[in-house]
Each structure stands twice: as C-alpha cells, then as structure tokens.
C-alpha atoms as an extended CHARMM CRD file, in Angstrom:
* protein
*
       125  EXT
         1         1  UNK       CA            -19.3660000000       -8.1340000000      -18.4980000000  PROA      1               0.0000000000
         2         2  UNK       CA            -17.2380000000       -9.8340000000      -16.3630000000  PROA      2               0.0000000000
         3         3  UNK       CA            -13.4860000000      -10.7840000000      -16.4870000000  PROA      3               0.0000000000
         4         4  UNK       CA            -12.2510000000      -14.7700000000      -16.7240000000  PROA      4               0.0000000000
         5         5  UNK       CA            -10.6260000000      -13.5120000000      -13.0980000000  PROA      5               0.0000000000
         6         6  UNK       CA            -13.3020000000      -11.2420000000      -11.7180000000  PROA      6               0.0000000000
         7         7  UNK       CA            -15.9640000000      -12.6720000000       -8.7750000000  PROA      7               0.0000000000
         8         8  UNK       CA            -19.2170000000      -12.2830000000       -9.8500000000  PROA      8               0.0000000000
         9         9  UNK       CA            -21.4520000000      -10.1650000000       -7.3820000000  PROA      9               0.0000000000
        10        10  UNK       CA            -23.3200000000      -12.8500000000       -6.2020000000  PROA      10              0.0000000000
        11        11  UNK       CA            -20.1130000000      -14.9650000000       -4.9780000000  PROA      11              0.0000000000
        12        12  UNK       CA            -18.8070000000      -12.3670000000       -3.1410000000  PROA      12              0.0000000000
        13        13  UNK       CA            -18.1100000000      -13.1060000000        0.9000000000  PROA      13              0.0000000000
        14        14  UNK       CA            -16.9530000000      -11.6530000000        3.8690000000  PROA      14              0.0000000000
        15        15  UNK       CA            -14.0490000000      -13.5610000000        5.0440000000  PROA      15              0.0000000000
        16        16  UNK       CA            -15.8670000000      -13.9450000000        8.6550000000  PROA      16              0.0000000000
        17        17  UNK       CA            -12.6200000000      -15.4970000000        9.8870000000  PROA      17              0.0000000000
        18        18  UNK       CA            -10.0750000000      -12.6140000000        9.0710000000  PROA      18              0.0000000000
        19        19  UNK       CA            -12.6270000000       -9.5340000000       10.6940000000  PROA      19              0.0000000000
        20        20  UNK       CA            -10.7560000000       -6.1070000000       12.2480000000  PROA      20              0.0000000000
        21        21  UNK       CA            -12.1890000000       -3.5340000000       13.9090000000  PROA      21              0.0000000000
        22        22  UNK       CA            -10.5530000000        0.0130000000       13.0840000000  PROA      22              0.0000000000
        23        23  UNK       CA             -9.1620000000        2.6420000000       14.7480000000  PROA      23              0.0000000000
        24        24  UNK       CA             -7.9830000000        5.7160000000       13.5130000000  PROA      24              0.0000000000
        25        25  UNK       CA             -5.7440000000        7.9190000000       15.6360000000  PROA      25              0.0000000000
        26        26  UNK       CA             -4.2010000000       11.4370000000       13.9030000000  PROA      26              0.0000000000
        27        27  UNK       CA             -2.1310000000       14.5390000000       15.7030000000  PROA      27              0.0000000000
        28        28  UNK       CA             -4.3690000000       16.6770000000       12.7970000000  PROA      28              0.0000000000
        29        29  UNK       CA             -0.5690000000       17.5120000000       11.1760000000  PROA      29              0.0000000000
        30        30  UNK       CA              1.1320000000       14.7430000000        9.9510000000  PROA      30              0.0000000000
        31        31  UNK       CA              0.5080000000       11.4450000000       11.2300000000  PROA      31              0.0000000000
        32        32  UNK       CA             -1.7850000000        9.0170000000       10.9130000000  PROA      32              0.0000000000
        33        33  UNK       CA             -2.2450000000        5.6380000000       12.7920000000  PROA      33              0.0000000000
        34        34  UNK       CA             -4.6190000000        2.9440000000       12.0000000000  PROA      34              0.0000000000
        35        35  UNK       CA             -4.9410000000       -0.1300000000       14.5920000000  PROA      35              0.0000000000
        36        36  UNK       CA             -6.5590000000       -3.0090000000       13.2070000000  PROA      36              0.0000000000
        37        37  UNK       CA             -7.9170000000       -5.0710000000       16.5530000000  PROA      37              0.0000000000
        38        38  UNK       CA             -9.4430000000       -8.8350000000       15.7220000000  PROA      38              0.0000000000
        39        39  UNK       CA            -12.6370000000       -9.9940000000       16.3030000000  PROA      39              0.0000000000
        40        40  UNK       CA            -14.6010000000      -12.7690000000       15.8380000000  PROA      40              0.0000000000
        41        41  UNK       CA            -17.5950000000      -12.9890000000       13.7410000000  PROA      41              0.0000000000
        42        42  UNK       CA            -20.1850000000      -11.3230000000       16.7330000000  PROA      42              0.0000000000
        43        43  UNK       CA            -18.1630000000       -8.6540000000       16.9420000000  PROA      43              0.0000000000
        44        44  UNK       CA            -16.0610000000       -9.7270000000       20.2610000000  PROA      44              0.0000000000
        45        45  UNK       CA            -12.4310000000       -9.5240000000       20.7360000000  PROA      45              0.0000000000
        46        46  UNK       CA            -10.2930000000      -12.7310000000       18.7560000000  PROA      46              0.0000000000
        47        47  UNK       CA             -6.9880000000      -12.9630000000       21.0900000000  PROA      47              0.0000000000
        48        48  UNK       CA             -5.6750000000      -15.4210000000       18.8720000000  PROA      48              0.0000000000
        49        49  UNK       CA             -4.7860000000      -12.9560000000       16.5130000000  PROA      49              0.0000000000
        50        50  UNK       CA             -2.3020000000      -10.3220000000       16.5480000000  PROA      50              0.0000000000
        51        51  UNK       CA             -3.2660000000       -6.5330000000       16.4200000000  PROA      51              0.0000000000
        52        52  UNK       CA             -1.9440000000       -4.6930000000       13.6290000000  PROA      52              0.0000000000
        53        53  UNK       CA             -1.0790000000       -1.2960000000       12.8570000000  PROA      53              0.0000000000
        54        54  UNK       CA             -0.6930000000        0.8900000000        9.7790000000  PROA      54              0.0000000000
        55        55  UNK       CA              0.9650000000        4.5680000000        9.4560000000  PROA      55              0.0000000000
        56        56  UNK       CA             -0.0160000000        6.9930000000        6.8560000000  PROA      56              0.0000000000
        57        57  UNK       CA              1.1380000000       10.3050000000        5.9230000000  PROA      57              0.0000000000
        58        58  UNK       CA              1.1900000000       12.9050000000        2.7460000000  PROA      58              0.0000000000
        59        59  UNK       CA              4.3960000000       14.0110000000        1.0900000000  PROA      59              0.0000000000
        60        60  UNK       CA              4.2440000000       17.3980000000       -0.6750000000  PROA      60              0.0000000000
        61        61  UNK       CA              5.4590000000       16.6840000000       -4.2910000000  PROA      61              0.0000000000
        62        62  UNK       CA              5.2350000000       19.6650000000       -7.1300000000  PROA      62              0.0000000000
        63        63  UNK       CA              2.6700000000       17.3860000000       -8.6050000000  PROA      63              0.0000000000
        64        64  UNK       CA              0.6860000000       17.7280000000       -5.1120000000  PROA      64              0.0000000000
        65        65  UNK       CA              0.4380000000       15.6380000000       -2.0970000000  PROA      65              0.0000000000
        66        66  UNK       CA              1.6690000000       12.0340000000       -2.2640000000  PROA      66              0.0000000000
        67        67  UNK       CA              0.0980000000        9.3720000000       -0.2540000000  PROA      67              0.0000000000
        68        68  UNK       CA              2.7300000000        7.6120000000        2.1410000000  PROA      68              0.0000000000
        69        69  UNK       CA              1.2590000000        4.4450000000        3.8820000000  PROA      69              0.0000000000
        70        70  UNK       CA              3.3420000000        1.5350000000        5.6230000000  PROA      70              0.0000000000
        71        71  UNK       CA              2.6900000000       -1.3040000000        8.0470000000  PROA      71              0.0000000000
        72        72  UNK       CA              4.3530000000       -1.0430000000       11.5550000000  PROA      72              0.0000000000
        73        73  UNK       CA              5.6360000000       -3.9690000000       13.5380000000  PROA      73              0.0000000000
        74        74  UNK       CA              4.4590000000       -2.8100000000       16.8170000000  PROA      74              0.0000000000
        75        75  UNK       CA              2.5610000000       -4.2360000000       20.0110000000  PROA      75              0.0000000000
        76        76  UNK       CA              0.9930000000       -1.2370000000       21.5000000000  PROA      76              0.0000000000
        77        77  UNK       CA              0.3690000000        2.1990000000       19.9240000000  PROA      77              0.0000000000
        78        78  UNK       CA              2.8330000000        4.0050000000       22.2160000000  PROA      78              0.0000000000
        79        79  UNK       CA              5.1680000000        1.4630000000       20.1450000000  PROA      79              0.0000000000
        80        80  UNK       CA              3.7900000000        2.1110000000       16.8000000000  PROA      80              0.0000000000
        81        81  UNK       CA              3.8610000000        6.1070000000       17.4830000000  PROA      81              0.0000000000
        82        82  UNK       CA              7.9470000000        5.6000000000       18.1870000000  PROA      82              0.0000000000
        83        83  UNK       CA              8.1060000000        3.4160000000       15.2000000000  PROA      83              0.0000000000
        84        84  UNK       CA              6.2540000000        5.8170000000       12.9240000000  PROA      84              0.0000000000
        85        85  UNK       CA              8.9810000000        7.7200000000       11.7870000000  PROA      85              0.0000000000
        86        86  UNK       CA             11.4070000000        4.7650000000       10.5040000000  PROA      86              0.0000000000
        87        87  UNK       CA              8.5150000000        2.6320000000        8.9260000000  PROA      87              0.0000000000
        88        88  UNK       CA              7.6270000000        6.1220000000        7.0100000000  PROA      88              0.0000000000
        89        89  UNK       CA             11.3560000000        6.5390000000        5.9080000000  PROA      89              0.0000000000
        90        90  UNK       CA             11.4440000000        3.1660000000        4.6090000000  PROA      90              0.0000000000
        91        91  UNK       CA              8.1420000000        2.8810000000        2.8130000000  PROA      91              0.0000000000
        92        92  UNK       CA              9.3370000000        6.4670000000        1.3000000000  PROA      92              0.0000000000
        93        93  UNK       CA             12.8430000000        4.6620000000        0.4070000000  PROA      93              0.0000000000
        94        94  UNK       CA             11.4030000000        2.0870000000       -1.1800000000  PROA      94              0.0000000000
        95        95  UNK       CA              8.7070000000        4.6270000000       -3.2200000000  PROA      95              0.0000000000
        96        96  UNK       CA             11.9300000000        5.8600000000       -4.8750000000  PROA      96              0.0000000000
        97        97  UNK       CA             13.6660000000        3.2000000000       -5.5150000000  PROA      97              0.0000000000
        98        98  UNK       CA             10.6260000000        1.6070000000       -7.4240000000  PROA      98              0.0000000000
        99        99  UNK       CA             10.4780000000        5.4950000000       -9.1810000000  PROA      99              0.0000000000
       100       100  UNK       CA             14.0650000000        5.1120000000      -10.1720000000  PROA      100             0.0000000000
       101       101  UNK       CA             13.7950000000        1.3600000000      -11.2960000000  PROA      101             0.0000000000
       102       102  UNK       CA             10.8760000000        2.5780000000      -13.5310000000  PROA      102             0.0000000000
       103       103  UNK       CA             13.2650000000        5.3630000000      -14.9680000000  PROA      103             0.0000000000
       104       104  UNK       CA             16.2040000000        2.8670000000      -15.3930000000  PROA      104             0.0000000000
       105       105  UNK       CA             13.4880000000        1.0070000000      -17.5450000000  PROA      105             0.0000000000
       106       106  UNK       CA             12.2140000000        3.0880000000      -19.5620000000  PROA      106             0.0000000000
       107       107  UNK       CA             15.7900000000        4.9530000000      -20.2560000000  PROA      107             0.0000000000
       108       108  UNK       CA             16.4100000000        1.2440000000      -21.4980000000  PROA      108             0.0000000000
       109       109  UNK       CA             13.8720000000        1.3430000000      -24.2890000000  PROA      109             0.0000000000
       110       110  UNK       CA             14.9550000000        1.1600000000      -27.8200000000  PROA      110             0.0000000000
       111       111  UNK       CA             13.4430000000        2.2430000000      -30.6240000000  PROA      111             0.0000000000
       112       112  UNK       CA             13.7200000000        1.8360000000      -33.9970000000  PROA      112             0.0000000000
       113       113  UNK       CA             12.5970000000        4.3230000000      -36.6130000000  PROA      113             0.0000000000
       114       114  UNK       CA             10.3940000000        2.3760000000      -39.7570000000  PROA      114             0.0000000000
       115       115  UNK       CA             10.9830000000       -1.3370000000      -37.9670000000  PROA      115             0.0000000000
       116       116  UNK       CA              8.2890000000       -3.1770000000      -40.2650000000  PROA      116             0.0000000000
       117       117  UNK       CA              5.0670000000       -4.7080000000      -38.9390000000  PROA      117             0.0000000000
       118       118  UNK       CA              5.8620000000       -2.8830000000      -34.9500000000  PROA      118             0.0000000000
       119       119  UNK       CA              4.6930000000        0.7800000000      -35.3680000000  PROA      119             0.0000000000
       120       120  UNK       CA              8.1980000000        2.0510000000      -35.6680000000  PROA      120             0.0000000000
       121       121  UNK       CA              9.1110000000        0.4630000000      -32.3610000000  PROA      121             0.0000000000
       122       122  UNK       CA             10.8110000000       -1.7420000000      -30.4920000000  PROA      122             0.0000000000
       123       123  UNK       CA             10.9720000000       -2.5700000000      -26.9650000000  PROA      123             0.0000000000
       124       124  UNK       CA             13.8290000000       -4.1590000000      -25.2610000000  PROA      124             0.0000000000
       125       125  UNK       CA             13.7800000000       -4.8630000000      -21.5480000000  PROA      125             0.0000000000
C-alpha cells in the first residue's frame, strides 16, 4: 500500500540529466573521500557540470561508531584532502548543536499529571 506522497514502482526514473560517476578514495584509517564526476547519459564526461566531493568519517561514541559525512567545496582532490579536516569539524559542530537543540526541547516539555482527555500530558514547545 502506497503513501498519498510515495512514487509508485512503475513511475520511478533515473534522472538521466543529473548522472555521477563515483569515486571512492580512503587512507584505510580515517578518511574517506567520495568524488562525484558528471556524465552524460552514455556514460561520457558532462563539463558543464561541476565535480563534487563528499568526506566521510566515524566518530567513536560510547554508544559505538558515529557516522560523520559532509560536502567539501573543493576543485581537485589534493583540495578536498586539505579541506577534509575543517568540513569534518563543522559537519561535527553542527551534529551537536542539532543534539543540544533536541535536549533544549525536550527539557522544555511540560507535563501535567491527570490533564483530562491527553493521557496525562501535555506538550508545550
């Protein structure tokens, strides 16, 4: 059963204009760089299209590791490797601000004991 906002199967497309090719590149400890090249629908280089790049890395949490990914505003991948650190800091700053926002929320909460017709609770945000 589907969803009033799902795509049935049978709709589903490949967006031929927006195709990447991927490349992963890893120093097997803790970096990982994807480059995202364009290409046209036969597979050929698109040069009207930028290259991108993603980083990815693991944090190690005491719940286990923690998936760290960001995008990196680089040309080349000698540029993206220098850039790898910072775009990792931030994407890890902004993990725990959205953490502590979600804290701040839920620290917010009321509830009420016996509030008729809620369950006992009410939430205030």
């Amino acid at each position: 059963m589907s969803s009033p906002t799902s795509t049935p199967l049978e709709a589903i497309e490949v967006d031929r204009e927006n195709l990447y090719v991927e490349e992963v590149f890893t120093d097997l400890k803790v970096a990982t760089l994807r480059r995202l090249s364009p290409v046209k629908p036969d597979g050929s280089p698109d040069p009207t299209r930028r290259t991108l790049f993603h980083g990815q890395t693991q944090l190690l949490s005491q719940m286990g590791p923690l998936p760290v990914s960001c995008e990196i505003d680089a040309s080349n991948l000698e540029e993206a490797m220098q850039k790898f650190p910072a775009a990792i800091a931030d994407a890890i700053e902004r993990m725990v601000e959205e953490a502590r926002e979600l804290q701040r929320q839920e620290a917010s909460r009321i509830i009420v004991p016996g509030a008729a017709g809620l369950g006992g609770k009410i939430k205030l945000s």
